[in-house]
C-alpha positions in Angstrom: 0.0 0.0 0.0 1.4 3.2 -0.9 1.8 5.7 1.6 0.1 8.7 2.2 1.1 12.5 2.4 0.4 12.8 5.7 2.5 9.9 6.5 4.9 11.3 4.8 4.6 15.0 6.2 5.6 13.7 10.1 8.9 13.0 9.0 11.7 15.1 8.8 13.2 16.7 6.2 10.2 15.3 4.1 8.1 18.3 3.2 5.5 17.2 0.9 4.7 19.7 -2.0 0.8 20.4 -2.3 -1.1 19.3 -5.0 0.0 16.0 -7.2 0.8 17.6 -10.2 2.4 19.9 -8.3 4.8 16.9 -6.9 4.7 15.1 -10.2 6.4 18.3 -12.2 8.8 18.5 -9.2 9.6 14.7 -9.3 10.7 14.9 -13.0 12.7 18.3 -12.6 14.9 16.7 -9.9 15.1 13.6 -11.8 16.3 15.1 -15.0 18.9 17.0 -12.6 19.5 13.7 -11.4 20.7 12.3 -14.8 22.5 15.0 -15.9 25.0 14.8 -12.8 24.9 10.4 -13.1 26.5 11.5 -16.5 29.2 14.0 -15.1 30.2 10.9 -12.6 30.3 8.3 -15.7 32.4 11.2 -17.4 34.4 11.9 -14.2 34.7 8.4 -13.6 36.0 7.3 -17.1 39.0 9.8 -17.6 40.2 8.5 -14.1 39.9 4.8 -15.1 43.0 5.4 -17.6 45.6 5.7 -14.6 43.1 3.9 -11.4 41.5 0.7 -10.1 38.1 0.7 -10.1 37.8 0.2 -6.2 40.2 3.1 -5.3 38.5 5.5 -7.6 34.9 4.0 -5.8 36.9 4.4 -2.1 37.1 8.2 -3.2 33.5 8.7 -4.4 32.4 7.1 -1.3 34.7 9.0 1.3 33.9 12.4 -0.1 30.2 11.7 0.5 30.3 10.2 4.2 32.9 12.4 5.5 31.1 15.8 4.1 27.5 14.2 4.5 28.5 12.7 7.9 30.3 16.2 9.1 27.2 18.4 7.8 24.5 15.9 10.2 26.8 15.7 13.4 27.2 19.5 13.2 23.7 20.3 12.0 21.4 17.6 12.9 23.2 14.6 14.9 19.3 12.6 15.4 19.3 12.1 11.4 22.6 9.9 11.7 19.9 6.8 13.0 17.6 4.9 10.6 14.8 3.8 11.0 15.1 1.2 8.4 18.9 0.4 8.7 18.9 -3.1 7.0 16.8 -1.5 3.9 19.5 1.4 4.1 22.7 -1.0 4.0 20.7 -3.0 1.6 20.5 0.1 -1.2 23.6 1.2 -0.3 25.1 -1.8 -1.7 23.3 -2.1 -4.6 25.2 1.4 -5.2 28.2 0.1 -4.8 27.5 -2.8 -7.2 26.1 -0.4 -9.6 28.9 1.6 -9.0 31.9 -1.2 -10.0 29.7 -2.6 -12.7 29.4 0.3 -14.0 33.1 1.7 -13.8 34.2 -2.3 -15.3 32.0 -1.8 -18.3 33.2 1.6 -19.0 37.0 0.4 -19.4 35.8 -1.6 -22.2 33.0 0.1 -23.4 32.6 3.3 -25.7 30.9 5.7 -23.8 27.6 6.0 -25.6 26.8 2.3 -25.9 27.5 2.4 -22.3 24.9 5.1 -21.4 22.3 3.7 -23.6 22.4 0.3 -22.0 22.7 1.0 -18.3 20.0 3.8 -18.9 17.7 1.1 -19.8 17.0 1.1 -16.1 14.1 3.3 -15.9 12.2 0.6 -17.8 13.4 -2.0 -15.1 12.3 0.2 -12.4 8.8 1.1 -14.1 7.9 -3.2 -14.5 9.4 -3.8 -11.1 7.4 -0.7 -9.5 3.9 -2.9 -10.7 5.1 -6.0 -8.2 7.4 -4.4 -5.9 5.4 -1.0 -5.1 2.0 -2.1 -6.2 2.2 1.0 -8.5 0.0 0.8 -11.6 1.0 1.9 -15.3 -1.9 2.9 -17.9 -2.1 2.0 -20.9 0.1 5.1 -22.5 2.4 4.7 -20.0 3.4 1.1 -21.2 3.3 2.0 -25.2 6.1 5.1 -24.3 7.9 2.8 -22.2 8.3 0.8 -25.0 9.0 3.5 -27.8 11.8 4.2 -25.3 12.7 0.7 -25.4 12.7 0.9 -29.5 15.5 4.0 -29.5 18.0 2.0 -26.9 17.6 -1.3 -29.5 18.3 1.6 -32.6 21.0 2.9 -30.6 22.4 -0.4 -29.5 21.8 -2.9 -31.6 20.4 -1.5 -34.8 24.6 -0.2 -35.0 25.6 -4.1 -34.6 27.1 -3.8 -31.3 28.3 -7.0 -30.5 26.4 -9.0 -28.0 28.8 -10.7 -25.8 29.1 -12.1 -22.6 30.6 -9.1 -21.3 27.0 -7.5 -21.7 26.3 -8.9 -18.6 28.2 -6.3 -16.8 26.6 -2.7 -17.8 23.5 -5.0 -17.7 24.1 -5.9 -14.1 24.5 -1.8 -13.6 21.4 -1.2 -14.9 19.8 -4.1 -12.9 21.9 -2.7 -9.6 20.5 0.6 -10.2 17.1 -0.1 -10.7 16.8 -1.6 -7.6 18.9 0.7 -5.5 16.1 3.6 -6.9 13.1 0.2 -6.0 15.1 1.0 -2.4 15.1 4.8 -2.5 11.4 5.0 -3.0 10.5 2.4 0.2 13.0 4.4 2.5 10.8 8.1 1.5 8.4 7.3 4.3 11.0 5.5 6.2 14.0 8.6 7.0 14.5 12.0 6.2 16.0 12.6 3.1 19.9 13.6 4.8 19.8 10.3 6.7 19.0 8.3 3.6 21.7 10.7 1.6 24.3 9.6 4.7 23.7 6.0 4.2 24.0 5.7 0.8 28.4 6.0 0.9 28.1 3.6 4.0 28.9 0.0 1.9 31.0 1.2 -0.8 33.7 3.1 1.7 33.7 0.3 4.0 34.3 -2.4 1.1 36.4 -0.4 -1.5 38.8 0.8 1.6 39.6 -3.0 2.1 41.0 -3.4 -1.3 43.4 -0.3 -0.6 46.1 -1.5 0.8 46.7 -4.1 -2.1 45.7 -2.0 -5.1 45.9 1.3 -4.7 48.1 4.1 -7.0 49.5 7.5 -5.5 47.3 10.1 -7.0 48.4 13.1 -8.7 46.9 16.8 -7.0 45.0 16.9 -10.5 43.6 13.5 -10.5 43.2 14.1 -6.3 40.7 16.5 -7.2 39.2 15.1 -9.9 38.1 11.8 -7.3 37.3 14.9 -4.7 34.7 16.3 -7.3 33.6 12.8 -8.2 32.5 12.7 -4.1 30.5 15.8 -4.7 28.8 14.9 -7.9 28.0 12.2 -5.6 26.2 13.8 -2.8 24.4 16.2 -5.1 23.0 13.7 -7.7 21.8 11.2 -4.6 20.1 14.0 -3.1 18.6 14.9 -6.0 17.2 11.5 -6.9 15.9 10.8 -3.4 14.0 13.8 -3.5 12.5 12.5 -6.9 11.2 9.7 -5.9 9.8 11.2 -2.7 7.5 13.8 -4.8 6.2 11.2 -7.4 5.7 7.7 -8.3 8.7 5.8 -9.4 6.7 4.5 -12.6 6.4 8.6 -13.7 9.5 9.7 -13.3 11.6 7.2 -13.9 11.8 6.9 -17.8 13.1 11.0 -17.5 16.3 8.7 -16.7 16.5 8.1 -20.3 17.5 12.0 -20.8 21.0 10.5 -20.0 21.5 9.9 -23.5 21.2 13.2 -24.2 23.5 14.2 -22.0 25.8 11.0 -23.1 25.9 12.3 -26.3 27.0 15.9 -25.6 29.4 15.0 -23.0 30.8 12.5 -25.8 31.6 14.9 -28.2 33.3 17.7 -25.9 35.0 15.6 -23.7 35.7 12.1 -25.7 35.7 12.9 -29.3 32.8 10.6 -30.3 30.3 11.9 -32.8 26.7 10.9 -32.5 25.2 9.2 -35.3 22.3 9.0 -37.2 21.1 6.2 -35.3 22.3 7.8 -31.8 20.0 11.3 -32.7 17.1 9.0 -33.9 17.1 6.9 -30.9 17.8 9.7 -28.3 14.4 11.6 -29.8 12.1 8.3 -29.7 13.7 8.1 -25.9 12.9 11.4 -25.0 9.5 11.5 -26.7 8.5 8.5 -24.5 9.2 10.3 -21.2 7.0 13.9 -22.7 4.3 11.2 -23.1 4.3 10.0 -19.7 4.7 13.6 -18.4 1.5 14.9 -20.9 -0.6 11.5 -21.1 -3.0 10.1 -18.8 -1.3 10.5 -15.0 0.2 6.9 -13.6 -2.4 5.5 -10.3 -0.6 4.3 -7.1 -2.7 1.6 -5.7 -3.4 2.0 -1.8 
C-alpha cells in the first residue's frame, strides 16, 4: 500500500509539496537533474579509469560523500545519523556500490555511448518492477512510451551491430543494480528523512572499497586528487537529487526521464571524448525522449493503496 502524504509529512526533512501535479512536475525536474549529474560521474569516472582501479576511484567517491555528509549531520542535525530502516539502508547502499563497480568495469571496455544507452535502460526496469514491488499501476500510454523508449535504446544499441557478448552482462548488471537501488530509494521516502538516507548511501562502498586499498591502490596526482574529490560531490548532489525524486512522485512517472541521459551521453561525448553521435544515436535519443513527454502529458500513472 502506498503511503500517504500525511504519513509522509511527520517525517523530517520530508516536506510534501501540495497538490499532485504539483509533486509530479517536481519529481521529474529533480530527476532530469539527477541524470545529468549520473553523467558527469560516468564522465568523471572514465577519464580517471586510464591511470586507477576501479575500487580506489569507488573508495574516493564514497569517502567524499560520508565524510562531508556525515560532518554536515553531526554538526547540524546529529538525530538524522539513525535509521529507522537500517537493514533497507545497507541494503541500497550496496546495490550502489554494485552499480557503482559494474558500471566503472564496463566503461573500461565500453565506448561511452553504448554504455549510457544500455545502463539507462534502467528506468524501464524500475517502471515493471514498480507494478510487483510497489503495487504501482502503469496505464495504458504509460506502457506503449515505455516501449517507444525501449525501441530508441535497440536503434541505438543494436540497430549499429554492437556486438552482443558475454561481457553485456556487466553494464546490464549496472542497470539491474541501479534499478533496484532507486526500487530502495522509493520504500526508504516514508522511512527517514532525506539527509539520513543521503548519509547512508556512501556507507557500503567506503567500507568495502577501503579493504582493497592496501593491495591495489596508486598515489594520485593533486590533478587526478581532485578530480576523485569532485567525483565525491557529484556524488552527494545527484543522490540528493534522486531521493527527493522519488519522494515527490511515483517511481513509474519519473523514472523513464532517466532516459535524458542519453542526451546528455551524447554531448558529453563529443566535448570531452571525441565521439560523434550518429544518425542512429540522434534517432534513438528523440524516440527516448518523446516517451518520457508522453508520460509527463498522457493520462497520470495511479498508485494503488
Amino acid at each position: 500500500m502506498a503511503p500517504s502524504a500525511s504519513t509522509q509529512s511527520d517525517l523530517p526533512g520530508l516536506t510534501p509539496i501540495p497538490g499532485a501535479s504539483a509533486s509530479i512536475a517536481s519529481g521529474i525536474l529533480w530527476m532530469l537533474l539527477t541524470t545529468l549529474l549520473f553523467v558527469c560521474q560516468d564522465s568523471t569516472a572514465r577519464i580517471l579509469l586510464a591511470h586507477y582501479p576501479a575500487t580506489e576511484i569507488a573508495f574516493g567517491r564514497y569517502f567524499v560523500h560520508f565524510a562531508l555528509v556525515g560532518a554536515f549531520l553531526a554538526l547540524r542535525a546529529p538525530r538524522l545519523l539513525r535509521s529507522r530502516r537500517p537493514a533497507l539502508q545497507l541494503t541500497r547502499s550496496s546495490f550502489l556500490l554494485a552499480n557503482t563497480l559494474f558500471g566503472m568495469l564496463s566503461l573500461k571496455i565500453m565506448p561511452f555511448l553504448d554504455f549510457s544507452a544500455v545502463v539507462w535502460v534502467a528506468p524501464v526496469l524500475v517502471t515493471a518492477l514498480s507494478i510487483v514491488v510497489l503495487h504501482e499501476k502503469v496505464s495504458l500510454t504509460g506502457w506503449i512510451s515505455v516501449f517507444i523508449g525501449l525501441a530508441g535504446v535497440w536503434i541505438i544499441v543494436v540497430g549499429a551491430g554492437f556486438s552482443v557478448s558475454a561481457l553485456m552482462i556487466l553494464p546490464l548488471m549496472a542497470a539491474l543494480t541501479n534499478a533496484l537501488y532507486q526500487i530502495a530509494t522509493r520504500f526508504l521516502r516514508t522511512a527517514d528523512a532525506p539527509l539520513t538516507t543521503l548519509f547512508y548511501t556512501a556507507i557500503a562502498g567506503t567500507v568495502f572499497c577501503a579493504l582493497f586499498l592496501p593491495f591495489v591502490a596508486v598515489r594520485p596526482t593533486p590533478g587526478d586528487l581532485a578530480l576523485m574529490t569532485l567525483l565525491g560531490v557529484l556524488g552527494v548532489a545527484s543522490h540528493f537529487c534522486i531521493i527527493r525524486a522519488f519522494a515527490a512522485a511515483p517511481a513509474n512517472v519519473i523514472a523513464p526521464f532517466g532516459y535524458t541521459a542519453l542526451l546528455w551521453a551524447s554531448l558529453f561525448s563529443v566535448v570531452i571524448f571525441a565521439e560523434i553521435p550518429t544518425l542512429r544515436t540522434i534517432i534513438g535519443s528523440c524516440l527516448i525522449v518523446g516517451a518520457g513527454l508522453a508520460i509527463f502529458f498522457g493520462p497520470r500513472a495511479k498508485r494503488s493503496v
